[in-house]
N, C-alpha and C positions, 0 to 999 in steps of 0.2 A: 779667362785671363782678366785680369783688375787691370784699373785705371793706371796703376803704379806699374806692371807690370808691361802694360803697351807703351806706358810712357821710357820707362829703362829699354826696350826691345826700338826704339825710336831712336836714343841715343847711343847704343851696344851698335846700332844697325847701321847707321853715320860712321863711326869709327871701322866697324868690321869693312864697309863699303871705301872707306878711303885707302887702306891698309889693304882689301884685295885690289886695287886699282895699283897700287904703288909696286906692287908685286910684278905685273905684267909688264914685260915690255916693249917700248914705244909708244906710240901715243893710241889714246883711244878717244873716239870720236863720239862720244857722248857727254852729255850735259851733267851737272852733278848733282841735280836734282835724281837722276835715271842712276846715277853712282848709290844715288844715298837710297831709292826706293829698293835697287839690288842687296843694297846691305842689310837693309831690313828684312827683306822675305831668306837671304841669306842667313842669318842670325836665327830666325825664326826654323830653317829648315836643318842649319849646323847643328842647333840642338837638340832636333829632334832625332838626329842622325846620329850624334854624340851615346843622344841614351839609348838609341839601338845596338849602338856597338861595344855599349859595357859601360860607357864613361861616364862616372856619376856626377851628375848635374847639378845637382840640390845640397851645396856645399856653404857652410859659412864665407868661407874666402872667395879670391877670385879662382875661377877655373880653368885654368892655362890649358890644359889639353881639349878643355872646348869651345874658348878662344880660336886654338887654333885651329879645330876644325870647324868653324864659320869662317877666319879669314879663306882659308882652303876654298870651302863651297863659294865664297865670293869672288877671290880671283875667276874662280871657271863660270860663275854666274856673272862677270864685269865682261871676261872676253867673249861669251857665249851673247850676249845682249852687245855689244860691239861689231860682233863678226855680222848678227843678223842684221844689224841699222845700217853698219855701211855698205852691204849688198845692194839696200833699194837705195840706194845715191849711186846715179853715175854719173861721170864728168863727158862734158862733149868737148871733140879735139877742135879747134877753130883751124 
């Protein structure tokens, strides 16, 4: 992967990661730093899942159908990574 290509998969990975958060709902209890690193390896693995499943990736334009399957892997990757951070928090009743 080039310099350009980490750097686009940084910015695709910020947007996929805010767009799968916005999807889920109520609130989730992560920082958006931890939003934005899931978008990134989301991004990263939607496309990889994209080209497994036929959808051609290496397209002049944008690629809406694999778009949307990085938003997809990010939602379940924002609530998957929320569900497990808010289990080690617990609250003590006073």
């Amino acid at each position: 992967m080039t310099v350009t290509g980490i750097i686009s998969a940084i910015f695709i990975g910020i947007v996929v990661g805010a767009l799968g958060r916005l999807l889920l709902p109520g609130k989730q209890k992560i920082g958006i730093l931890v939003t934005i690193l899931v978008g990134i390896v989301s991004a990263l693995i939607g496309t990889a899942l994209a080209g497994a499943i036929g959808i051609p990736t290496a397209t002049s334009g944008v690629d809406w159908l694999e778009l949307l399957v990085q938003v997809v892997v990010a939602a379940l990757g924002v609530g998957l990574v929320a569900a497990l951070m808010g289990r080690g928090r617990s609250k003590v009743s006073r």
